[in-house]
N, CA, C and O atoms as CSV, one atom per row, in Angstrom:
chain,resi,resn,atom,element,x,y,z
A,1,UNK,N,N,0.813,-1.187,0.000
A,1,UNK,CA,C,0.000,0.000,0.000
A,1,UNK,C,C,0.866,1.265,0.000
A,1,UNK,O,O,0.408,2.292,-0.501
A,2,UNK,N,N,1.781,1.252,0.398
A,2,UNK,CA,C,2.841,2.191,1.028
A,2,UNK,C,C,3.475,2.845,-0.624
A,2,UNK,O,O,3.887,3.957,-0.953
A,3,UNK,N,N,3.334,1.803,-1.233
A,3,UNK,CA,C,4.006,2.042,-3.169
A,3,UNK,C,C,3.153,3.139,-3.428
A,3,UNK,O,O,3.789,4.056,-3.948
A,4,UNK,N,N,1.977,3.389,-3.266
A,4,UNK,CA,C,0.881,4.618,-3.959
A,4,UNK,C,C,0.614,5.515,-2.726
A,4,UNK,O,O,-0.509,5.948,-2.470
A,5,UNK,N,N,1.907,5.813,-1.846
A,5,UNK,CA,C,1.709,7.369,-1.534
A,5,UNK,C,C,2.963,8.091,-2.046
A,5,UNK,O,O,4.016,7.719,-2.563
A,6,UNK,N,N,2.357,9.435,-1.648
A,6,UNK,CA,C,2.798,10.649,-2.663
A,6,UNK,C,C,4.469,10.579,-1.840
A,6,UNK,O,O,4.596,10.257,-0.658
A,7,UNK,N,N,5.462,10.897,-2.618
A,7,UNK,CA,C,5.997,11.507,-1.697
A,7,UNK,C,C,6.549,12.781,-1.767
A,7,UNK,O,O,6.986,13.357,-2.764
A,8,UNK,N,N,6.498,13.123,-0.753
A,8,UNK,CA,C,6.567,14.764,-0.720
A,8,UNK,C,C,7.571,14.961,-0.371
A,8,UNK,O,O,8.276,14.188,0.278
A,9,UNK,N,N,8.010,16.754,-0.976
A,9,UNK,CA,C,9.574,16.981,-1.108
A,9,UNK,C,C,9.590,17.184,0.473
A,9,UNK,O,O,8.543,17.330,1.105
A,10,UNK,N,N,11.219,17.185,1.243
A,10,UNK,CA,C,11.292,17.443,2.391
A,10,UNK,C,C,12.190,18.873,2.627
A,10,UNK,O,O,12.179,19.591,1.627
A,11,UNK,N,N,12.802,19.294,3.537
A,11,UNK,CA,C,13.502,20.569,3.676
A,11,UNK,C,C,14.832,20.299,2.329
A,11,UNK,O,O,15.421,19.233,2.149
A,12,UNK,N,N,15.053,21.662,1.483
A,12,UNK,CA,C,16.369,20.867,0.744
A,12,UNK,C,C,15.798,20.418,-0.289
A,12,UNK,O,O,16.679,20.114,-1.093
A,13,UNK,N,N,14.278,20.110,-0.901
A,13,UNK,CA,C,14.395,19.269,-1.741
A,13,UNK,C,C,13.011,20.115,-2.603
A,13,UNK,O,O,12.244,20.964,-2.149
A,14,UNK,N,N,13.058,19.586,-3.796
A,14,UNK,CA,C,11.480,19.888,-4.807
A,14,UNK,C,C,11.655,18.963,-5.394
A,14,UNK,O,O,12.565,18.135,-5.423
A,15,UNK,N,N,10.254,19.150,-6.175
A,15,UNK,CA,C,10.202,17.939,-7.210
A,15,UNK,C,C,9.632,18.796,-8.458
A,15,UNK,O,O,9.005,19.822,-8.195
A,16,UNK,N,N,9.881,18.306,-10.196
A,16,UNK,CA,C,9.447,18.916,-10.778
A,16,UNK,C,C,8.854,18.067,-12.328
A,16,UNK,O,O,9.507,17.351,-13.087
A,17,UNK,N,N,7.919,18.330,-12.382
A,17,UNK,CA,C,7.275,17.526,-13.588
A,17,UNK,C,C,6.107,18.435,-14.830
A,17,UNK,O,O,4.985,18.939,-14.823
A,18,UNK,N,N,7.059,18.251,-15.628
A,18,UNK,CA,C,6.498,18.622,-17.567
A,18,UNK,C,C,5.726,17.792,-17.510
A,18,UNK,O,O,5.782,16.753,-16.852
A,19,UNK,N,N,4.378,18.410,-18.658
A,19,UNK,CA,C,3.517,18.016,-19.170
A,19,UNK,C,C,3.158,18.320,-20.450
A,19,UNK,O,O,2.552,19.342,-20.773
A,20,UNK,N,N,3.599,17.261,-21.348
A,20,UNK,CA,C,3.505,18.234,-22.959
A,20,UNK,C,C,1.500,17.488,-23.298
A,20,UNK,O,O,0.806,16.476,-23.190
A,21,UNK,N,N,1.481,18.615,-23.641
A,21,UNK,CA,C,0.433,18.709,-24.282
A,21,UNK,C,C,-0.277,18.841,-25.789
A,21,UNK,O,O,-1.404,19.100,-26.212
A,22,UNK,N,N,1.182,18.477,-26.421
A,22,UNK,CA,C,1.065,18.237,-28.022
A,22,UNK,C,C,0.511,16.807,-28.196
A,22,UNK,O,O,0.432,15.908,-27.358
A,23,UNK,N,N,0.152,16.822,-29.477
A,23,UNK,CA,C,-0.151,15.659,-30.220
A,23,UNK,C,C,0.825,14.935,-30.644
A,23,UNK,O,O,0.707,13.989,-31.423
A,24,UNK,N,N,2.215,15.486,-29.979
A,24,UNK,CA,C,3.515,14.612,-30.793
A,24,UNK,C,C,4.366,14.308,-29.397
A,24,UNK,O,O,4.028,14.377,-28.215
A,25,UNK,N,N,5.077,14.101,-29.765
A,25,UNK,CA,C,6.797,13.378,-28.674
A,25,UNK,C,C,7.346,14.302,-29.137
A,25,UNK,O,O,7.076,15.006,-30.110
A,26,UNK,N,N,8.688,14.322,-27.946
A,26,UNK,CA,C,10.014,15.208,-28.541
A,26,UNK,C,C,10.618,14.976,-27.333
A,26,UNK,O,O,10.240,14.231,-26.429
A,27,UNK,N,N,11.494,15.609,-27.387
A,27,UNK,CA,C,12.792,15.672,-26.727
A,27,UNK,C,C,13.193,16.654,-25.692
A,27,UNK,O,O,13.538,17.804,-25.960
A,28,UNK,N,N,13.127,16.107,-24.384
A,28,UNK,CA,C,12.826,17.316,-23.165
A,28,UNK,C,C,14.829,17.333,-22.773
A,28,UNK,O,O,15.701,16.470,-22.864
A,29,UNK,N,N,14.826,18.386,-22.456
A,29,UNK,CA,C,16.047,18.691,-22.147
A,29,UNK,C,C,16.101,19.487,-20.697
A,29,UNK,O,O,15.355,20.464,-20.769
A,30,UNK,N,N,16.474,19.429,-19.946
A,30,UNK,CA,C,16.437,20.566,-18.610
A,30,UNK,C,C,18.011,20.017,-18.182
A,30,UNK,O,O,18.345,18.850,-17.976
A,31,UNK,N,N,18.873,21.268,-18.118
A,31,UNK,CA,C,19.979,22.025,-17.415
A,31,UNK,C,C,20.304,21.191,-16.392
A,31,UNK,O,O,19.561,21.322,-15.419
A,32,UNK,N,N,21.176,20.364,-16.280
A,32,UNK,CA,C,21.734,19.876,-14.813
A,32,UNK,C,C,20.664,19.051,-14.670
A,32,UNK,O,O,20.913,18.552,-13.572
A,33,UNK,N,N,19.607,18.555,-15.048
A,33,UNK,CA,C,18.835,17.592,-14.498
A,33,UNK,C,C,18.946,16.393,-15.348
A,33,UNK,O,O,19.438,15.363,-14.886
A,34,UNK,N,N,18.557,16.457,-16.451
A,34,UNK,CA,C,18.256,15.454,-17.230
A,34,UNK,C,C,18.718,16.000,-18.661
A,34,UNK,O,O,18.625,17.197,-18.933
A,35,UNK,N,N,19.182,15.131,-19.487
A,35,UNK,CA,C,19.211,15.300,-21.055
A,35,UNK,C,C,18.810,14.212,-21.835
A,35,UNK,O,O,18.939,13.015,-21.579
A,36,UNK,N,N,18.184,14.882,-23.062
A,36,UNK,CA,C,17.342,13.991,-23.960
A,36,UNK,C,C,16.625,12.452,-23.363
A,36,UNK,O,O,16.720,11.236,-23.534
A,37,UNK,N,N,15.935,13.371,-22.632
A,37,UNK,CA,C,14.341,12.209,-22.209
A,37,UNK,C,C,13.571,12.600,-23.147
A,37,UNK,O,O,13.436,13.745,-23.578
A,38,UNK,N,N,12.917,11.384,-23.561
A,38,UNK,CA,C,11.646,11.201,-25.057
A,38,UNK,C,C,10.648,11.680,-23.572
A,38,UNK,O,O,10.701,11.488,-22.357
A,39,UNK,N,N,9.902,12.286,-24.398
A,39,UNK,CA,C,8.312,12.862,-23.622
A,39,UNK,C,C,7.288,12.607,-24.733
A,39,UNK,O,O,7.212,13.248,-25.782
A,40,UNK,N,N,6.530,11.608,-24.368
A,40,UNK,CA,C,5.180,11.375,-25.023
A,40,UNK,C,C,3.834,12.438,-25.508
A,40,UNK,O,O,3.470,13.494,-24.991
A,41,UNK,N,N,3.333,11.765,-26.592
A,41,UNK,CA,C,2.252,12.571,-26.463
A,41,UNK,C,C,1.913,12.851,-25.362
A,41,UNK,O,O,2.302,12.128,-24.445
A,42,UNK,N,N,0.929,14.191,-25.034
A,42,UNK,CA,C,0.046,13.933,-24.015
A,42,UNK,C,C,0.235,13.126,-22.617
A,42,UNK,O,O,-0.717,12.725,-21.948
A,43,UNK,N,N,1.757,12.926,-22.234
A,43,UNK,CA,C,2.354,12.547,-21.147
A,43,UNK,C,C,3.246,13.462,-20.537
A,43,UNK,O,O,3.549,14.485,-21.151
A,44,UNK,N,N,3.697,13.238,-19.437
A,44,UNK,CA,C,4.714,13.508,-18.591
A,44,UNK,C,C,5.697,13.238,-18.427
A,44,UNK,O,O,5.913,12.154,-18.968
A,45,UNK,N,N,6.756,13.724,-17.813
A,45,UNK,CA,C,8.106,13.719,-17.656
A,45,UNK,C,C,8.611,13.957,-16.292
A,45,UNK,O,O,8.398,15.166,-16.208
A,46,UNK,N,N,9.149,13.607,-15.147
A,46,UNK,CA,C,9.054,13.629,-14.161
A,46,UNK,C,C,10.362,13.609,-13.593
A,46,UNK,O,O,10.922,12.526,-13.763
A,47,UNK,N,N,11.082,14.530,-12.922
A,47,UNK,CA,C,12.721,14.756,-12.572
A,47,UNK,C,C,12.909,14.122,-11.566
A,47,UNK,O,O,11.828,13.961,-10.998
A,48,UNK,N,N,14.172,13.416,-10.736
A,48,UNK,CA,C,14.220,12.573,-9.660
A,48,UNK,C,C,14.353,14.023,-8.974
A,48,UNK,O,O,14.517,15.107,-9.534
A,49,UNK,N,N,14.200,13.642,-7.177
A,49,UNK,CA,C,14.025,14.551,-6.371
A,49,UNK,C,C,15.357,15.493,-6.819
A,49,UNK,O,O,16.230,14.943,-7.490
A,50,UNK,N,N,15.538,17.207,-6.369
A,50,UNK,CA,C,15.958,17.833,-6.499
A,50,UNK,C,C,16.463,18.606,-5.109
A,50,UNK,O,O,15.769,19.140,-4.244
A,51,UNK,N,N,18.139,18.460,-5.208
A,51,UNK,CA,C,18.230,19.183,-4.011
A,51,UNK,C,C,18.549,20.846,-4.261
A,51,UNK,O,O,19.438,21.266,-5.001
A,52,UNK,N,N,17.747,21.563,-3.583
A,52,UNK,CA,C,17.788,23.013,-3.670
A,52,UNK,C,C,17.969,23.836,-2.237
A,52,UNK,O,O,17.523,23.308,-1.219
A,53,UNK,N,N,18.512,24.907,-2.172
A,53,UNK,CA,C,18.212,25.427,-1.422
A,53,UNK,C,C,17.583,27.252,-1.372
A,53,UNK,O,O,18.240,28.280,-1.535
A,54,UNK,N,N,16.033,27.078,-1.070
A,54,UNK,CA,C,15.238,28.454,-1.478
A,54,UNK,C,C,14.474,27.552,-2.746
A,54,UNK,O,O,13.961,26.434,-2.777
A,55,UNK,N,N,14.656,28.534,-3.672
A,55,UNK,CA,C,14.439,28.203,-5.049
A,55,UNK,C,C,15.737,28.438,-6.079
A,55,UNK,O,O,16.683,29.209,-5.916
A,56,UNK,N,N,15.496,27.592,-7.110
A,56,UNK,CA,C,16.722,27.598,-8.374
A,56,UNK,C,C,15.663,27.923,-9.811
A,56,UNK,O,O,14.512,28.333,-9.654
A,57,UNK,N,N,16.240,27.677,-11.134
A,57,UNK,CA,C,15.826,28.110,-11.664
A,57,UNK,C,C,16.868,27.579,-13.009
A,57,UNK,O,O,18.051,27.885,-13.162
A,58,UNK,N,N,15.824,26.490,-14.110
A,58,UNK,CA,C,16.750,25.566,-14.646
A,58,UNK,C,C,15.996,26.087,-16.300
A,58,UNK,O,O,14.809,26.313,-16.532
A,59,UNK,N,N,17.161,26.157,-17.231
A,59,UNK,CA,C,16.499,26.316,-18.481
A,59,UNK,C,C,15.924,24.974,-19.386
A,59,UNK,O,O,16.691,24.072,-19.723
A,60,UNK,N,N,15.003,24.974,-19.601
A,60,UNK,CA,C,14.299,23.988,-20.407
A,60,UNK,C,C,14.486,24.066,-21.533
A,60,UNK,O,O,14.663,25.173,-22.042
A,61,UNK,N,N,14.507,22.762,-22.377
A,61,UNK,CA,C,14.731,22.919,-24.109
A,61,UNK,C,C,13.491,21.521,-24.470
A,61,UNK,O,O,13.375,20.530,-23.750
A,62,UNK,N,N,12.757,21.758,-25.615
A,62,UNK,CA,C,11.741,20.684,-26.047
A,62,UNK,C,C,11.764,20.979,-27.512
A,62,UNK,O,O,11.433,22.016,-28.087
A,63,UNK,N,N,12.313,19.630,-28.097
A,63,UNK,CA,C,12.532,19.573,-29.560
A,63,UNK,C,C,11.537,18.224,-29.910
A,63,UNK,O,O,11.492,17.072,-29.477
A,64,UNK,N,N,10.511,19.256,-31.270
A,64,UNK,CA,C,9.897,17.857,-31.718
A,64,UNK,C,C,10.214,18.246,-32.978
A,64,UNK,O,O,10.250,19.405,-33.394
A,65,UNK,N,N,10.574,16.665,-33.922
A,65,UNK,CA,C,10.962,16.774,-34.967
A,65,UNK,C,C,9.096,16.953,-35.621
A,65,UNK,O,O,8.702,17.946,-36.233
A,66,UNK,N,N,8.483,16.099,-35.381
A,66,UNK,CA,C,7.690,15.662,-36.088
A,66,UNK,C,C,6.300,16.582,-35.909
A,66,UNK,O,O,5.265,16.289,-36.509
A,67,UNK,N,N,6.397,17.642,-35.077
A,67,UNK,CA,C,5.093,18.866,-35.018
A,67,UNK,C,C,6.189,20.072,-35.299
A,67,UNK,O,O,5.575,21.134,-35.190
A,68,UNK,N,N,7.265,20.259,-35.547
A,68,UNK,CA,C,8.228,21.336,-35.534
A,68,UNK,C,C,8.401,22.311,-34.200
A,68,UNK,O,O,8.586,23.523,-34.308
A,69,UNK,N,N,8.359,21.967,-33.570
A,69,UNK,CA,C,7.880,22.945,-32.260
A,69,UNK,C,C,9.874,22.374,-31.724
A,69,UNK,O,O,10.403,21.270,-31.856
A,70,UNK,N,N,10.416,23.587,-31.184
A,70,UNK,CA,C,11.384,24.277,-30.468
A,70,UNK,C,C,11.260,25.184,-29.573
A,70,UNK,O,O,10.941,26.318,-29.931
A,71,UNK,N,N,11.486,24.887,-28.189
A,71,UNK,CA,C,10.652,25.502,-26.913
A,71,UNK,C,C,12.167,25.625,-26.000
A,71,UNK,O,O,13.064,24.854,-25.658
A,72,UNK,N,N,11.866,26.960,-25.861
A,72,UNK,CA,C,13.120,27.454,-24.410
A,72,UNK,C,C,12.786,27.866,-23.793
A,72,UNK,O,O,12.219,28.810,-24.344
A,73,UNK,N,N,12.605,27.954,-22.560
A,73,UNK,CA,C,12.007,28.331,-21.421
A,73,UNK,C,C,12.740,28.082,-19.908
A,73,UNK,O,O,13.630,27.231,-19.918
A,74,UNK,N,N,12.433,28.791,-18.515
A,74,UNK,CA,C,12.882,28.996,-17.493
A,74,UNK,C,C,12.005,28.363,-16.769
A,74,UNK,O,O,10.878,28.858,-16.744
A,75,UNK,N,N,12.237,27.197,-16.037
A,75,UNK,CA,C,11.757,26.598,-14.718
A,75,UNK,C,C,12.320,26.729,-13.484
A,75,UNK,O,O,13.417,26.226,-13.242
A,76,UNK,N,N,11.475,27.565,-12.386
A,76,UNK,CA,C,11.625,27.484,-11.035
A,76,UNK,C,C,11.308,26.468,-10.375
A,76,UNK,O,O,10.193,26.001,-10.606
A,77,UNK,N,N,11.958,25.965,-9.604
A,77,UNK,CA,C,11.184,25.410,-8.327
A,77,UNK,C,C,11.600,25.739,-7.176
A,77,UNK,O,O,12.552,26.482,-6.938
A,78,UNK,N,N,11.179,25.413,-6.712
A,78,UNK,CA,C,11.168,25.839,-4.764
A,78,UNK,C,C,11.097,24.607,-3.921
A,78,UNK,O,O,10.541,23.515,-4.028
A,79,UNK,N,N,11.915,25.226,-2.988
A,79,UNK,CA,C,12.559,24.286,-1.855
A,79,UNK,C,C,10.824,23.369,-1.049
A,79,UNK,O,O,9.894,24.153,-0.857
A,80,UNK,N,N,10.591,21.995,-0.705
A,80,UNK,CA,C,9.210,21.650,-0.174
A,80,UNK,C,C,8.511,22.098,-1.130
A,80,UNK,O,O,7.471,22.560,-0.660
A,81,UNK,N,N,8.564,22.227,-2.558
A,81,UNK,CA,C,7.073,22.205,-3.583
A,81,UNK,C,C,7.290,20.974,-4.564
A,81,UNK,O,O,8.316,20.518,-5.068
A,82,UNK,N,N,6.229,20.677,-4.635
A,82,UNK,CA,C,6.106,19.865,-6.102
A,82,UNK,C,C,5.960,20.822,-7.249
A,82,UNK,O,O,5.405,21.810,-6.770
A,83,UNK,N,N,6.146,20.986,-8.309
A,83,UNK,CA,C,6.020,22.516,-9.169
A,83,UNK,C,C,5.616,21.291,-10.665
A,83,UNK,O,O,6.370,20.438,-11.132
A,84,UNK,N,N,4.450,21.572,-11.019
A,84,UNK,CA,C,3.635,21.064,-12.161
A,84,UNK,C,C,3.587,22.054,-13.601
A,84,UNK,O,O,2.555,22.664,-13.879
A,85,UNK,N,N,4.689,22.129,-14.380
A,85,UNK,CA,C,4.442,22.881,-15.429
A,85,UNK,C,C,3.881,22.082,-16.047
A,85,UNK,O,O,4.554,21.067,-16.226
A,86,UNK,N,N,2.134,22.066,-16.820
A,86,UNK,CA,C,1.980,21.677,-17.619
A,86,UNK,C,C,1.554,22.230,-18.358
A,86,UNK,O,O,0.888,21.736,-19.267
A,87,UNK,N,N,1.891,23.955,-18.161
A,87,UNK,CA,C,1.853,24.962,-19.149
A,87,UNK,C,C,2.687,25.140,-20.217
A,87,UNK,O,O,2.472,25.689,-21.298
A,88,UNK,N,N,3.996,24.432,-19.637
A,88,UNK,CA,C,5.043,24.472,-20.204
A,88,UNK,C,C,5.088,24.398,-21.732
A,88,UNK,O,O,5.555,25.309,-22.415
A,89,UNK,N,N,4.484,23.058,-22.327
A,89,UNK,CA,C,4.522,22.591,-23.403
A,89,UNK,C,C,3.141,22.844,-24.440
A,89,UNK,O,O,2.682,22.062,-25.273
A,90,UNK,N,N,2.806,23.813,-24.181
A,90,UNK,CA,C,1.274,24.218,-24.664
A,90,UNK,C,C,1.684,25.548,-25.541
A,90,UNK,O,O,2.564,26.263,-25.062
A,91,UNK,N,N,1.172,25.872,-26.636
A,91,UNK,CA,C,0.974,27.198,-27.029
A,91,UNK,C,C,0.255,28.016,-27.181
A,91,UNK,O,O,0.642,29.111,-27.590
């Protein structure tokens, strides 16, 4: 039972998760976190915990070959938040 609870960031830590909202895949990129993770249609992308202290602030890159879309953008998160861009990938 213990597998399906949330877990929540603690002092020191965030969590941060994309949501593309195209009809296509591409290629999520974020600064110091992760490089070239495939992101699904209409799915998510989800960073392992993050240690911060306050808030940081990581540049995003999303390349789809196949809708043409090239996306740069600035993600915050903050220290104890979960931070849900799923604005991110929308136009």
């Amino acid at each position: 039972m213990q597998n399906t609870y949330a877990v929540v960031p603690q002092t020191g830590e965030a969590q941060l998760r994309i949501f593309n909202g195209f009809n296509c895949g591409g290629i999520i990129n974020v600064s110091d976190i992760a490089t070239d993770n495939k992101i699904e249609p209409l799915d998510f992308w989800k960073a392992p915990t993050l240690q911060v202290d306050g808030e940081e602030s990581f540049p995003l890159y999303f390349h789809s070959d196949s809708c043409g879309y090239d996306i740069v953008k600035n993600v915050t998160v903050m220290e104890k938040q979960v931070i849900c861009n799923k604005y991110m990938l929308r136009t």
